[in-house]
Backbone as CSV, one residue per row, in Angstrom:
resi,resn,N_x,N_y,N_z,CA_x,CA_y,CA_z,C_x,C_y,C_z
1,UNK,4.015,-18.276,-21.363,3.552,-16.880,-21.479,2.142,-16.717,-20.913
2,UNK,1.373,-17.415,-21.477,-0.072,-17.851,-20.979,-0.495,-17.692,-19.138
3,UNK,0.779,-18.133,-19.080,0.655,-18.882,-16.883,1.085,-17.116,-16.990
4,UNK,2.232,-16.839,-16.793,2.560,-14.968,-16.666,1.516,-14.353,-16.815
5,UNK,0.623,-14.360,-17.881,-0.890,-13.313,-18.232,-1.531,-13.758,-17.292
6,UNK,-1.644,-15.000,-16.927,-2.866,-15.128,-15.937,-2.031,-14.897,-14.332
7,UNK,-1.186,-14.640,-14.039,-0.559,-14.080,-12.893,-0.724,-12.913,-12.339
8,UNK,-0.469,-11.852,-13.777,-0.596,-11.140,-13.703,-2.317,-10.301,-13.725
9,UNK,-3.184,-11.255,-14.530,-4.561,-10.671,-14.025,-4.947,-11.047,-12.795
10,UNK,-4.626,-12.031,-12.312,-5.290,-12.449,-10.848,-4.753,-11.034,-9.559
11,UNK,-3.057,-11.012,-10.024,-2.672,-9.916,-9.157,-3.696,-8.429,-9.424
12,UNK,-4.291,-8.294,-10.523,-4.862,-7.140,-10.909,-6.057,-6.893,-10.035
13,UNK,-6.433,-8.217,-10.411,-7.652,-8.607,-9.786,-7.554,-8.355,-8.026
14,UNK,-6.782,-8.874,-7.934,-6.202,-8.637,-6.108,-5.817,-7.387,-5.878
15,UNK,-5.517,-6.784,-6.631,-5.149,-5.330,-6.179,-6.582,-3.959,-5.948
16,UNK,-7.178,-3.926,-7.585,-8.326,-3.622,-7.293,-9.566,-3.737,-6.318
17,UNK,-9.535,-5.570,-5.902,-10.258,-5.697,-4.862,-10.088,-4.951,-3.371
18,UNK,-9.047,-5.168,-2.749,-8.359,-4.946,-1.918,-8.605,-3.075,-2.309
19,UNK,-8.159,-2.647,-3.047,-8.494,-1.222,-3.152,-9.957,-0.476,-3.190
20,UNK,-10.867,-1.281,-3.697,-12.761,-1.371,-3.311,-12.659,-1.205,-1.228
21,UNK,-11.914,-2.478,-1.412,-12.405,-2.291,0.384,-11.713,-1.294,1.103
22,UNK,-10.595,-0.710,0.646,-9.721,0.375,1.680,-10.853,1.569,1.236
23,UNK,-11.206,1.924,-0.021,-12.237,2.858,-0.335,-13.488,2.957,0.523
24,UNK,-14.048,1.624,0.256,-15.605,1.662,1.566,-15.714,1.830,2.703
25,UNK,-14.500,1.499,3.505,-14.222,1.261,4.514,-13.709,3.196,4.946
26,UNK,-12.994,4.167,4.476,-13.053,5.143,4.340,-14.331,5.985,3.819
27,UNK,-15.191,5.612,3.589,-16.269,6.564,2.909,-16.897,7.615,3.918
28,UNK,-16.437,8.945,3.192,-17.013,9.843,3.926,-18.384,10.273,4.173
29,UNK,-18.640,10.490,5.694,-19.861,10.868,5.950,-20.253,12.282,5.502
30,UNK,-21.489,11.890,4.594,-21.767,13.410,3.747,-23.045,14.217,4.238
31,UNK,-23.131,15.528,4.018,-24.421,16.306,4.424,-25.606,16.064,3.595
32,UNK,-26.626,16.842,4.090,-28.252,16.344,3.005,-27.906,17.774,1.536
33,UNK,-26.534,17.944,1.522,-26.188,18.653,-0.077,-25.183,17.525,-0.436
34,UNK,-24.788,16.498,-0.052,-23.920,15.533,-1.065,-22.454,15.649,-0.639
35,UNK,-22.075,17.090,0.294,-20.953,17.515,0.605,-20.226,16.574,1.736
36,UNK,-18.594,16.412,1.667,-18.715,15.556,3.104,-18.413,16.125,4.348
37,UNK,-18.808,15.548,5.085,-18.507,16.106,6.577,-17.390,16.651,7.267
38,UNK,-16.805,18.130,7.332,-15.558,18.243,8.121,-15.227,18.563,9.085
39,UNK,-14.216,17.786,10.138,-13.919,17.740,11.407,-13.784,19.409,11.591
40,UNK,-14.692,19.962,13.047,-14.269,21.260,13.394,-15.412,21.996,12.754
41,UNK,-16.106,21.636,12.002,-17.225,22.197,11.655,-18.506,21.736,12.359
42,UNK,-19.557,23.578,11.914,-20.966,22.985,12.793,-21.698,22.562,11.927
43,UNK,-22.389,21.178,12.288,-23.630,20.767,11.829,-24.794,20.231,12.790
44,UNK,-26.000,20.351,12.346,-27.033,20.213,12.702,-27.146,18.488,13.139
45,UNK,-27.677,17.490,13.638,-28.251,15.914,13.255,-29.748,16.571,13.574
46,UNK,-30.133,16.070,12.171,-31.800,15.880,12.197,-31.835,14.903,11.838
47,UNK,-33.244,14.695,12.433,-33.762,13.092,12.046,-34.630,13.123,10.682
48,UNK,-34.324,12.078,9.965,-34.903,11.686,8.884,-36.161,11.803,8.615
49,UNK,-36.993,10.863,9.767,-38.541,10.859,9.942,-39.003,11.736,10.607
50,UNK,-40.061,12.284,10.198,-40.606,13.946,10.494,-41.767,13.755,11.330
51,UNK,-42.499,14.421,11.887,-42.877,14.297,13.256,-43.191,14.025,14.650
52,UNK,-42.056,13.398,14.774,-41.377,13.017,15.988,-40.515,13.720,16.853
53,UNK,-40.112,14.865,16.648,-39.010,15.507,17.062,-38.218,16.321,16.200
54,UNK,-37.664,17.233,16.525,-36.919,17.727,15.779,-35.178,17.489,16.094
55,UNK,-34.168,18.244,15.537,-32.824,18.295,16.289,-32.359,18.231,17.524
56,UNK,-30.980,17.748,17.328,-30.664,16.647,18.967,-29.874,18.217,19.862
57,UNK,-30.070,18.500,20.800,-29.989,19.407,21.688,-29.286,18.997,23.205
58,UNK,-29.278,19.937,23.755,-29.291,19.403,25.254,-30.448,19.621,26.038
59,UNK,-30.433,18.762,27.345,-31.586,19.129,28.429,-31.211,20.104,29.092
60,UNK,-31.927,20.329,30.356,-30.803,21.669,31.543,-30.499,20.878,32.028
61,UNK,-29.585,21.578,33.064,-28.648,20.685,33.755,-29.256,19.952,34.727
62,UNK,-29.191,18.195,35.390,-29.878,17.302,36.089,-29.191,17.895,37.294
63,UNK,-28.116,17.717,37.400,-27.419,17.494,38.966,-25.846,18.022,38.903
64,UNK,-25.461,17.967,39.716,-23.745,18.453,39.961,-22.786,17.372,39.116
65,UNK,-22.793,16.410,39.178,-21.920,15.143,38.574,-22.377,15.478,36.888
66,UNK,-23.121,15.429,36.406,-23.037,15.405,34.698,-24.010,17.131,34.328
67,UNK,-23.112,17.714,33.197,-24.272,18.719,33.370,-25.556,18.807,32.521
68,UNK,-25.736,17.619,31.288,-26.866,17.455,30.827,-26.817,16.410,30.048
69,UNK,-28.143,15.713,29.696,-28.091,14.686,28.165,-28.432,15.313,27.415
70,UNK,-28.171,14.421,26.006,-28.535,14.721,25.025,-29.878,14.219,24.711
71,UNK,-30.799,14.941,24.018,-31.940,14.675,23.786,-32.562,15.663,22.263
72,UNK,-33.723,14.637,21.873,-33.603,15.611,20.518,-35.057,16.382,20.955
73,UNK,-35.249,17.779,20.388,-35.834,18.919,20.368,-37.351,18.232,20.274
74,UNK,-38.228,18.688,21.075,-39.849,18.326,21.303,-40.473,18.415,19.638
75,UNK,-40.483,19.982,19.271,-40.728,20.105,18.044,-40.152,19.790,16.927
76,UNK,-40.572,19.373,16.135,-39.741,19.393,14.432,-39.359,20.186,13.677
77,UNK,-40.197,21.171,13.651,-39.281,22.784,13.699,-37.980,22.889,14.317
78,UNK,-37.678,22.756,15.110,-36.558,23.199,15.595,-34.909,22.347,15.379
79,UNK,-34.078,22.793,14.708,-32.750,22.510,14.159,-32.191,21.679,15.361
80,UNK,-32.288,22.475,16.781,-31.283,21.658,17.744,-30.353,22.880,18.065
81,UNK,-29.206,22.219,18.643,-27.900,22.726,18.606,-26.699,22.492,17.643
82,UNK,-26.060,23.272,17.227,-24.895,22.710,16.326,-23.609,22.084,17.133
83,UNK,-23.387,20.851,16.382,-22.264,19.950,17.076,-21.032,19.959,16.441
84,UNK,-19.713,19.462,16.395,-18.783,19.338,15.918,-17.858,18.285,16.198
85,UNK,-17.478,17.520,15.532,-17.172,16.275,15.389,-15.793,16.063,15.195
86,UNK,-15.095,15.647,16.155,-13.374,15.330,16.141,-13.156,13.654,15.749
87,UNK,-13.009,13.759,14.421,-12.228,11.902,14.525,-11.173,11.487,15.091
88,UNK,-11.191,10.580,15.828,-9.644,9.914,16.755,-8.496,9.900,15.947
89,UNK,-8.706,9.666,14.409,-7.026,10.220,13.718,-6.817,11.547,13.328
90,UNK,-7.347,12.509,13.790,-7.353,13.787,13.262,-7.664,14.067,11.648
91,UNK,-8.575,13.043,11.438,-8.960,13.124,10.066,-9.498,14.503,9.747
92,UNK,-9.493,15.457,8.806,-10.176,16.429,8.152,-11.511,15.931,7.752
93,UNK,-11.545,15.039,7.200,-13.094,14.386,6.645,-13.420,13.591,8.249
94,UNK,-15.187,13.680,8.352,-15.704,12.668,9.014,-16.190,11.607,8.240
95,UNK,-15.480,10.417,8.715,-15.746,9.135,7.720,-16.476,8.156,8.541
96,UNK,-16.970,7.395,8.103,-18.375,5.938,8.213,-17.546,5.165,8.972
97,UNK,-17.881,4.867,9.824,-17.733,3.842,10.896,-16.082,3.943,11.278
98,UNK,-15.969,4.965,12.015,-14.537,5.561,12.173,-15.371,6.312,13.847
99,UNK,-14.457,6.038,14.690,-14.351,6.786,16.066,-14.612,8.144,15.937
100,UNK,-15.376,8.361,16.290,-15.524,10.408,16.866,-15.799,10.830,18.278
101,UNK,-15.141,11.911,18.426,-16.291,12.661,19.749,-16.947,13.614,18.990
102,UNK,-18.582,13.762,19.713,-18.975,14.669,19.089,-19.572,15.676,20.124
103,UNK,-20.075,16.944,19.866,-19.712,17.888,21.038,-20.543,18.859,20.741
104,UNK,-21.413,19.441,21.106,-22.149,20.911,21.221,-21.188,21.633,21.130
105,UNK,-20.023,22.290,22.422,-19.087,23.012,22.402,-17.748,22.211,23.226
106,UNK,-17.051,23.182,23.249,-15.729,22.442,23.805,-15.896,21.472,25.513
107,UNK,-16.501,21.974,26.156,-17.159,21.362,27.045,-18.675,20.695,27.391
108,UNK,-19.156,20.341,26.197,-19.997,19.127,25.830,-20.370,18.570,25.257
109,UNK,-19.323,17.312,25.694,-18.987,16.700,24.804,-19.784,14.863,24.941
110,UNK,-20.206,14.336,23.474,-20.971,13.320,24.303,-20.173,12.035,24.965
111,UNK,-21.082,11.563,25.823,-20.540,10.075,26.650,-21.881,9.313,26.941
112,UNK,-21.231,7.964,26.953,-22.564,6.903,27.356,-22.320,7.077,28.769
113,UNK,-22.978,7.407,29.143,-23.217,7.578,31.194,-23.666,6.185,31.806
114,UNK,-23.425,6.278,32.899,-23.715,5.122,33.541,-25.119,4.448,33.251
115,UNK,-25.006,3.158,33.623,-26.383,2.540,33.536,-27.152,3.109,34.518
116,UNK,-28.437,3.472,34.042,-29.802,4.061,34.816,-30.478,2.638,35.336
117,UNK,-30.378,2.383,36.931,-31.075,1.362,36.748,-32.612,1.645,36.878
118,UNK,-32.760,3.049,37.364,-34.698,2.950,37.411,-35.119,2.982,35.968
119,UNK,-34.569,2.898,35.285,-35.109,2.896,33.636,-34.444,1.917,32.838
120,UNK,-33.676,1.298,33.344,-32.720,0.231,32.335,-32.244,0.745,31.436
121,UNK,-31.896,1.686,31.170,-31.440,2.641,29.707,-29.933,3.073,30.250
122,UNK,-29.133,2.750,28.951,-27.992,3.639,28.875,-28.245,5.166,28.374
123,UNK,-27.803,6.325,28.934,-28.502,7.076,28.331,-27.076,8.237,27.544
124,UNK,-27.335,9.151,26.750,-26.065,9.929,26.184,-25.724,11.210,27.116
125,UNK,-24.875,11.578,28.120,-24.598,12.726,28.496,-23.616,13.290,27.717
126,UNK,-23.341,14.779,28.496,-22.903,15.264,27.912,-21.460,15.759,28.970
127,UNK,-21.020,14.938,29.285,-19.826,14.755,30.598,-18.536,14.097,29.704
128,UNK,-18.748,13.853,28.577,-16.961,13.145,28.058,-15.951,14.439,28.040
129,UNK,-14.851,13.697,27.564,-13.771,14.293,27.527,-13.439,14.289,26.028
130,UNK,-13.109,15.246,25.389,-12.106,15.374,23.699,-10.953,14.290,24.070
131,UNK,-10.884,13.885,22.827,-9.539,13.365,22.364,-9.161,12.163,23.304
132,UNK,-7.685,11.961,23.408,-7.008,11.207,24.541,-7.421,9.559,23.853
133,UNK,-7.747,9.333,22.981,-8.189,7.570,22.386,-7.462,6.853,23.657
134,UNK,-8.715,5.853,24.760,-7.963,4.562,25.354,-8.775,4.015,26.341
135,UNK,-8.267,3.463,27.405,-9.310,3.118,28.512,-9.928,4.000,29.087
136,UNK,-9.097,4.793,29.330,-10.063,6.314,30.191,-11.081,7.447,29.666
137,UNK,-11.180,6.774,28.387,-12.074,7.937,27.383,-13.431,7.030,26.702
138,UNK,-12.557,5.594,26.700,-13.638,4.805,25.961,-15.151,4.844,25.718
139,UNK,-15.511,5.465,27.148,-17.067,5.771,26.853,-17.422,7.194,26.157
140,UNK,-16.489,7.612,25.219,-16.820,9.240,24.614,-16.245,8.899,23.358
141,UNK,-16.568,7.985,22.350,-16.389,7.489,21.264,-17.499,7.182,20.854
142,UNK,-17.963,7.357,19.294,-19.141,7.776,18.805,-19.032,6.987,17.479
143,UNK,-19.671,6.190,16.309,-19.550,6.169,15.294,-20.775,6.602,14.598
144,UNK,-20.581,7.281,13.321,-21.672,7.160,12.365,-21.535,6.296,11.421
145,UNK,-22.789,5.531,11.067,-22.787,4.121,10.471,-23.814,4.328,9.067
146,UNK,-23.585,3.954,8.114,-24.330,3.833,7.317,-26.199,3.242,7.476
147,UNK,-27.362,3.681,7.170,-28.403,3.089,7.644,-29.089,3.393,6.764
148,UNK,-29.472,2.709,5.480,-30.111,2.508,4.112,-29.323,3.493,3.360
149,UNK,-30.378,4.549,3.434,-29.701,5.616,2.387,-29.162,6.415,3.183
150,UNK,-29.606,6.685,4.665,-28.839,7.757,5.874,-28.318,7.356,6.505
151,UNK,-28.353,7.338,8.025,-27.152,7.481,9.008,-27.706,7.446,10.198
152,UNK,-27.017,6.269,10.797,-27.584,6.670,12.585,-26.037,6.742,13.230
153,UNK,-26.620,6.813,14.509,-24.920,6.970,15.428,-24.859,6.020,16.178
154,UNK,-23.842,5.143,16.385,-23.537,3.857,17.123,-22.329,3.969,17.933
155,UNK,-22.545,3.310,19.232,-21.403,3.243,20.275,-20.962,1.785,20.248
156,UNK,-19.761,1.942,19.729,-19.161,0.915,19.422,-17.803,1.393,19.511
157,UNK,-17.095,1.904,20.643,-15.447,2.291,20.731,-14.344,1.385,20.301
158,UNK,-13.377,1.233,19.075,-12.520,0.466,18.812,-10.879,1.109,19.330
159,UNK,-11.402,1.912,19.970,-10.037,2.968,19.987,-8.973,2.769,21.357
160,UNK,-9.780,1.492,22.130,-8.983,0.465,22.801,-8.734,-0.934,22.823
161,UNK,-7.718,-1.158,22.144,-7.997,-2.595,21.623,-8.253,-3.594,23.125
162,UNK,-7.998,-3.145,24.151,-8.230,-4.658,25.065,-9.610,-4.187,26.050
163,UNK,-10.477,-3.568,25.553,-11.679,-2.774,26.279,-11.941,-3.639,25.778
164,UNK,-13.014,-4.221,26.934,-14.741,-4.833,26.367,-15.648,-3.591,26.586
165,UNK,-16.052,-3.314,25.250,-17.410,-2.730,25.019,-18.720,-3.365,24.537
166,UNK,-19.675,-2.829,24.656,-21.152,-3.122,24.230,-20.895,-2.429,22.842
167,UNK,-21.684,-2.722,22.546,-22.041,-2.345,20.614,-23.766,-2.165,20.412
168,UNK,-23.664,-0.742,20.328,-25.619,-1.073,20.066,-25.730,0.669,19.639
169,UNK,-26.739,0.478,18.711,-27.253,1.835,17.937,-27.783,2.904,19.296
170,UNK,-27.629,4.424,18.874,-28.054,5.181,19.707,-29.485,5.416,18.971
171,UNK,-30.622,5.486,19.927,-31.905,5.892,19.341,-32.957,7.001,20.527
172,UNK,-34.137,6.798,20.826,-34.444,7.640,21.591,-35.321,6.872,22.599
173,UNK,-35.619,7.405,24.136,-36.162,6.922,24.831,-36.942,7.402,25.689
174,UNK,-38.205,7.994,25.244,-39.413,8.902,25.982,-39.062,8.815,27.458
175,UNK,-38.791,9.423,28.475,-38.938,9.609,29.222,-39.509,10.779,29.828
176,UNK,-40.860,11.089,30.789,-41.445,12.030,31.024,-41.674,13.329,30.002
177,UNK,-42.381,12.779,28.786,-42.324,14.056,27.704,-40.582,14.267,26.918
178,UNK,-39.783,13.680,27.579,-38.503,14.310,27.122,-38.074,13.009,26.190
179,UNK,-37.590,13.472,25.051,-36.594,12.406,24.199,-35.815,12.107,24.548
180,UNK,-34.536,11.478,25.242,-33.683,11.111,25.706,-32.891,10.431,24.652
181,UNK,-31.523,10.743,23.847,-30.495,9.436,23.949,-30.300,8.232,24.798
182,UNK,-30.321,7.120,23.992,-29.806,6.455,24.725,-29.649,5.133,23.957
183,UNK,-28.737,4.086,24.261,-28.823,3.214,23.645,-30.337,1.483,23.428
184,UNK,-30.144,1.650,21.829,-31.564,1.156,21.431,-31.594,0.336,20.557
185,UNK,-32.285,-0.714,20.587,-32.349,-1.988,19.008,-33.388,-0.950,18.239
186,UNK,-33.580,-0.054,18.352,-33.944,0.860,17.175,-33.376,2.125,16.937
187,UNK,-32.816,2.148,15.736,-31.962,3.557,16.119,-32.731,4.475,15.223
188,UNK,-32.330,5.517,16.010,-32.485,6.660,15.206,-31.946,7.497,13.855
189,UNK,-32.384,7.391,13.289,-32.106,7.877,11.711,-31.989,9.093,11.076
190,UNK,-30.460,9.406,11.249,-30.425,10.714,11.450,-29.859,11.193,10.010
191,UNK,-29.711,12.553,9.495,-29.504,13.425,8.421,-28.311,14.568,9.383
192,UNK,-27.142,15.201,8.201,-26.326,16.040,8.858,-27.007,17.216,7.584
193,UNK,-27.137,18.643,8.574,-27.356,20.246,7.770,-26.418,20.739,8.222
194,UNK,-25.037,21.030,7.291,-24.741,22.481,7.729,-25.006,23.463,8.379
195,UNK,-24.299,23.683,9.584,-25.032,25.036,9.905,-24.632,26.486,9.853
């Protein structure tokens, strides 16, 4: 009887565990009210640390091939643009370290753009495509990652299993007065507002 009780707690034990990690591993990304994040809705990314910039925006347009990066707002005052965030399973919730595109409007949408070689920087345009998860989209996959108590955004696409990708936090990269996206061993630490 004894061996059965202890069978049966170990299975308990295994079940609960296993149910901790399907939970964390789902945890939804929430706003600076506690609320969580839902796909199709606008929100703000502000950054955490305050006078540096304000909300992530676009530039004007560079050239014919991409029509702008992303970059966050000169002042701290200023919100940005509102974005909206599609998860690759058509999730309703935006969840933690789960694939997104994320998008100003229906046509800008973000992507890691080519390597810059006069600057060595990957930088964030705003040239991807919605949806379509695979080789041909791979660079317009987005995660938000847990980062102490907030949140930065990381390019890390899992949404093709035989892609080699890079893996590295998005943060910012002064160029000529302008903030630039781009990928960084320091990321940027961002907060979601309703908008």
């Amino acid at each position: 009887m004894s061996s059965l009780l202890s069978i049966f707690l170990l299975f308990a034990v295994f079940i609960s565990h296993c149910g901790a990690t399907t939970e964390a591993a789902v945890e939804a990304v929430k706003d600076i009210n506690g609320k969580p994040l839902l796909a199709g809705y606008n929100y703000y990314i502000l950054p955490v640390v305050r006078g540096r910039g304000g909300g992530l925006t676009m530039s004007k347009p560079e050239n014919k091939t991409c029509r702008t990066s992303v970059i966050q707002a000169r002042f701290e005052v200023s919100q940005g643009l509102p974005l909206k965030f599609s998860p690759f399973d058509k999730s309703r919730i935006v969840r933690v370290s789960t694939d997104q595109n994320i998008k100003f409007s229906q046509t800008s949408i973000w992507e890691l753009a080519n390597f810059d070689e006069t600057t060595s920087q990957s930088f964030i345009s705003t040239c991807g495509v919605e949806g379509n998860p695979g080789l041909t989209t791979v660079s317009n996959w987005f995660k938000i990652d847990k980062f102490d108590k907030d949140y930065k955004i990381r390019f890390c696409p899992t949404v093709c299993n035989f892609c080699k990708v890079i893996c590295r936090d998005v943060g910012v990269f002064v160029q000529d007065g302008m903030r630039r996206l781009a990928l960084s061993e320091v990321p940027l630490k961002v907060m979601f507002k309703r908008a």
